[in-house]
N, C-alpha and C positions, 0 to 999 in steps of 0.2 A: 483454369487459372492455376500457376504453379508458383511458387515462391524460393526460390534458393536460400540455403543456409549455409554459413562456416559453422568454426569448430568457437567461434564466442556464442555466450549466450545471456549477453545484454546488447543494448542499442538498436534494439526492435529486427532480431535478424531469430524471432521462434513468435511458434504462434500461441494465441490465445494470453496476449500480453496486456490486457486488461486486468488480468488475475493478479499483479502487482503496480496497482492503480490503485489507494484507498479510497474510500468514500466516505469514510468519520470522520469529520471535524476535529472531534479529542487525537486522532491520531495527526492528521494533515498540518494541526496547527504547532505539533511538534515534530516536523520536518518531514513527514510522511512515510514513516520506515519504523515506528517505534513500536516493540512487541513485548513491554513492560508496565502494559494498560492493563488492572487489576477489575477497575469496576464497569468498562464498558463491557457492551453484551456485542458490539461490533469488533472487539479484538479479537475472537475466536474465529474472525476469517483470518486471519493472520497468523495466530499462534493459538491454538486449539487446546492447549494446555492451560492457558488462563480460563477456561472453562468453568466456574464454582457455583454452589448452592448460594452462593449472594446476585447469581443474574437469575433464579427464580423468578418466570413471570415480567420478565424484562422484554419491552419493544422498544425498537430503534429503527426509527425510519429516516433515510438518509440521502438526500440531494447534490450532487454535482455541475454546477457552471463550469464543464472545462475548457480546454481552449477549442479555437475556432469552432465554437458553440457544439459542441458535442457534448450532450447531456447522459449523465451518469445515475443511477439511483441505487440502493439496495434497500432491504427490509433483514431483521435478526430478532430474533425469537428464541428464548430459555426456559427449560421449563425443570421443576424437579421431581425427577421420579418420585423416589423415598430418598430415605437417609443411606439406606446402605448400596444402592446401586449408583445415586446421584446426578448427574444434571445432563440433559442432552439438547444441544444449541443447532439451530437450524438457520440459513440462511437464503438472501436472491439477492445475484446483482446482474444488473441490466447495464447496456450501455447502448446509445442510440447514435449514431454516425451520422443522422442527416440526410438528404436524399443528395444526390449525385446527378448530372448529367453524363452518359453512355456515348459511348460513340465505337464505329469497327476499326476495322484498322488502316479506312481513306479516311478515319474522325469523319466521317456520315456518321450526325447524330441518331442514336438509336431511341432514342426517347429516357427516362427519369430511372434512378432505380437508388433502392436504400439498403444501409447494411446494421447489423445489430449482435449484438455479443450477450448470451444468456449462462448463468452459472447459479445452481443450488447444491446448496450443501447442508451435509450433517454432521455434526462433531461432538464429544466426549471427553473427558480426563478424570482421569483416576488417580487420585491420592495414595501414593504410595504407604503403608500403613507405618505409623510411628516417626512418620520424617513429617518435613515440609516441604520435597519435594511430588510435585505433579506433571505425569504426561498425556500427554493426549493427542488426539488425531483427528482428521474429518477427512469427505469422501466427499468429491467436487464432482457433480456433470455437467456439462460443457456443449455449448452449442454455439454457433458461431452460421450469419446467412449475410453473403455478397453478391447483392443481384441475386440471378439462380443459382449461384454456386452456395453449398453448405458443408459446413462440419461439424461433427461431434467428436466429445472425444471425454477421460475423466482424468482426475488427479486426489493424489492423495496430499496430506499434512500432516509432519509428523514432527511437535513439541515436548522440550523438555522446560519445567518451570519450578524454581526455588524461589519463596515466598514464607515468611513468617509473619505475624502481625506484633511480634516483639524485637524486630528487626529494623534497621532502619535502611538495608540493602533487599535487592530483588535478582536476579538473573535467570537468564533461559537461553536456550540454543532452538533452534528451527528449522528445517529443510521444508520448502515447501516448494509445493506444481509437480511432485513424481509422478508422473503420466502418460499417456496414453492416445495417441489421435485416430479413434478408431475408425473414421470416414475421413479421408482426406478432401478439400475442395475441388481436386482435379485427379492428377495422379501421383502427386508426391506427395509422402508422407511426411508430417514435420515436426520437431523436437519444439514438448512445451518450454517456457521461461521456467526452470529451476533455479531456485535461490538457496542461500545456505547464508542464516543471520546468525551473530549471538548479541544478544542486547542485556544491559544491565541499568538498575537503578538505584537512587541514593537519596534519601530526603536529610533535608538538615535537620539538624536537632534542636538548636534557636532561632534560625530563620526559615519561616514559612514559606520553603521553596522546595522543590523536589527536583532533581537531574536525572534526564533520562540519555542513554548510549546506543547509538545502535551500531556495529560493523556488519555492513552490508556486503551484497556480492561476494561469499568468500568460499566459492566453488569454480573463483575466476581472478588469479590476482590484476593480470594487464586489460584492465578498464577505461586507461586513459588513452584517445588518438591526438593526434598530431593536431594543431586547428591549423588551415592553412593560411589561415587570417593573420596570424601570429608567427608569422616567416618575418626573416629578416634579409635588409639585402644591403649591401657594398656597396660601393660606387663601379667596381668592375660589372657590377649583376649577378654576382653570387648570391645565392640563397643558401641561407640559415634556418634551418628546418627548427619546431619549436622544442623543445627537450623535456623527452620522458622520462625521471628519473623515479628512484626508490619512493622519495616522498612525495611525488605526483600522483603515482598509484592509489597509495598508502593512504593520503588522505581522502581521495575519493569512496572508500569504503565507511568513512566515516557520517554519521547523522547523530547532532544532540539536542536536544531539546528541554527546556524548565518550564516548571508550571507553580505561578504562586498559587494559597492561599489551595494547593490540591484537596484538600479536607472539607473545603469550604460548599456553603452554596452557591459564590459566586469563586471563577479563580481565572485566572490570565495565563495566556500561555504563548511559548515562544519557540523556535526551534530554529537549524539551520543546516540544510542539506550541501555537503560540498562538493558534490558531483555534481548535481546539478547548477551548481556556482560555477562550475567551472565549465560546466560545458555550452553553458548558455548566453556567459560574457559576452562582452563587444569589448575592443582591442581600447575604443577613445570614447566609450560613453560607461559612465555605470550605472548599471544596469539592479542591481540590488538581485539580483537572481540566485536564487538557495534560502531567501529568508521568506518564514511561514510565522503568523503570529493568529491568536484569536483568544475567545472565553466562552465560559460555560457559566450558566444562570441555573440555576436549579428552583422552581416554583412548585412546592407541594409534590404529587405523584410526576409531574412535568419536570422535563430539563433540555433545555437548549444550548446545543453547540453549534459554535461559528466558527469559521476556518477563516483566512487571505489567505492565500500562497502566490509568493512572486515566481514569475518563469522569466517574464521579457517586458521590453518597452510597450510592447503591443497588447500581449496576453497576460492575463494573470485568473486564477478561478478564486472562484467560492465555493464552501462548502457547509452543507446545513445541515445540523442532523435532530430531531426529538426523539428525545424519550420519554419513555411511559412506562409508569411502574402500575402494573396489574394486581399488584398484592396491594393496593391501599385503595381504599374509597375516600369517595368525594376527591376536590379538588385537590 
C-alpha cells in the first residue's frame, strides 16, 4: 500500500492525521483547535506546556461519535511527582475505522478486514523560574494497521505557555507531530501532519465569559482550494473559477471560541471553526458547518463534558468526556 504526498501538509495528503483530531469535549466544543485550556488534563495532548501541579491525579476518559461511525477514544493521566521536579502527563488515543470489505484488483471480493490508529504518550513542563512563563513537551508513539499493512512511527511536541493567575490574558505558541515514520505501510515513506499554532485568551472582567483564539496551520499559509461547485459560468460557457484571495486564506487559519460562566460548576461553551466552514459549505443550502457548541457539569470529584460539532447535513459528532479527580474522596 503506498500513498503519495505533495509539498501541503493539510487536507489529509501526511499520515497518522488522527493526531490533530481532538477527542475532549472542553476543546471540540470551542471549535476543536483551542490550546489555551488551563484546567483540563486532556490539553496536554495538544499543548504539553499547559501541563501543571493543578491536573495532580486527574483522569479523563474520552468518547468520539465521528463521522461515518468511526469511533474515537482516549484516556489522560497526571500525576505529581514532588514540588520541585513536578507533574508528568501521560496519555492513549485510539481510533477504530470499522471493518471494510476487500476486494483485488478484478474487485473479487477478498473477504472483511479493519483498520485502527494507536498513539501514547508522555509529556512535562517546566516553569521557568521567576516568570509565568511554561514550556513543555511530550513523546508520541504511533502505530497505525490497514488490513495486513502496518506502521509505526513517533512524534515529538513542543509548547511554549504564558499564564498568570492575576492576569486576565493567557497565550502560547506550539509546533506539534515532529516526527518520524519509522516502518512505512509498504514502501514509501511518509511526512507526519506537522502543525504550527499560536492561541491566545482573554476573560472579561464584568461579564462571565472567557474568549478563546486560535491561528491555526501557520507552517502553511495557502490552505484554501478552489471549490468547483462555486464556479461560475456565462451564457457563452465560460467558467469563472472561485477566488482565492488574501482574506480567504487568512481566515481559514482562524478558530475562536467562549465559554460562560468558565469558573463555574456548570458553564456553556461555543466555538466556530472557519475552515472548516468553509470547506464544508453547499453553494444553495446552509449548512451551519464550523459551529461547535456544548457544557460542562462538574458533580463532586466527577465532571462531564459534552461536545456537538456540525460538519454537514448528514454528519455531525459527539463528544464525551469524564473526569475524575483522584485526590478527593467519596462522591
Amino acid at each position: 500500500m503506498s500513498i503519495k504526498f505533495a509539498t501541503a501538509q493539510v487536507g489529509g495528503t501526511r499520515v497518522y492525521n488522527f493526531l490533530n483530531i481532538t477527542t475532549s469535549a472542553h476543546q471540540a466544543a470551542l471549535g476543536g483547535e483551542t490550546l489555551t485550556i488551563k484546567d483540563d488534563v486532556n490539553q496536554a495532548l495538544w499543548n504539553p506546556a499547559t501541563i501543571s501541579r493543578f491536573m495532580d491525579n486527574q483522569v479523563a476518559v474520552n468518547y468520539v461519535n465521528y463521522l461515518t461511525d468511526v469511533n474515537m477514544g482516549s484516556v489522560s493521566f497526571a500525576h505529581l511527582i514532588n514540588r520541585r521536579f513536578g507533574t508528568i502527563q501521560g496519555g492513549v488515543q485510539y481510533v477504530n475505522y470499522g471493518n471494510f470489505i476487500g476486494a483485488d484488483e478484478n474487485g473479487v471480493e477478498t473477504g472483511d478486514f479493519s483498520a485502527q490508529d494507536l498513539a501514547i504518550s508522555v509529556g512535562y513542563a517546566y516553569n521557568i523560574p521567576w516568570s509565568n512563563f511554561f514550556i513543555g513537551s511530550n513523546v508520541k508513539f504511533l502505530s497505525s494497521k490497514i488490513e495486513n499493512y502496518t506502521s509505526q512511527g513517533a512524534a515529538l511536541d513542543f509548547g511554549v505557555y504564558y499564564y498568570s493567575d492575576y492576569r486576565p490574558y493567557s497565550f502560547t505558541a506550539v509546533i506539534r507531530n515532529i516526527g518520524y515514520q519509522f516502518t512505512p505501510y509498504d514502501e514509501i515513506r511518509e511526512n507526519l501532519p506537522l502543525e504550527i499554532a499560536v492561541g491566545a485568551s482573554f476573560k472579561l472582567e464584568d461579564v462571565p465569559l472567557k474568549w478563546h483564539l486560535t491561528l491555526s496551520n501557520l507552517q502553511q499559509w495557502n490552505v484554501a482550494v478552489a471549490n468547483p461547485s462555486n464556479n461560475e459560468y456565462d451564457l457563452e460557457g465560460n467558467i469563472t473559477s472561485e477566488n482565492i484571495n488574501f482574506f480567504t486564506n487568512a481566515i481559514r487559519h482562524v478558530v475562536i471560541g467562549g465559554e460562560f460562566f468558565p469558573d463555574k460548576g456548570f458553564n456553556i461553551r461555543f466555538g466556530y471553526n472557519f475552515r472548516r466552514a468553509a470547506e464544508l459549505k453547499l453553494t444553495e443550502t446552509r449548512t451551519f458547518a464550523g459551529i461547535s457548541a456544548g457544557f460542562g457539569l462538574k458533580m463532586g470529584r466527577f465532571k462531564l463534558d459534552y461536545a456537538f460539532t456540525k460538519y454537514h447535513p448528514a454528519e455531525n459528532t459527539s463528544t464525551f468526556t469524564l473526569h475524575i479527580d483522584l485526590t478527593r474522596t467519596g462522591f
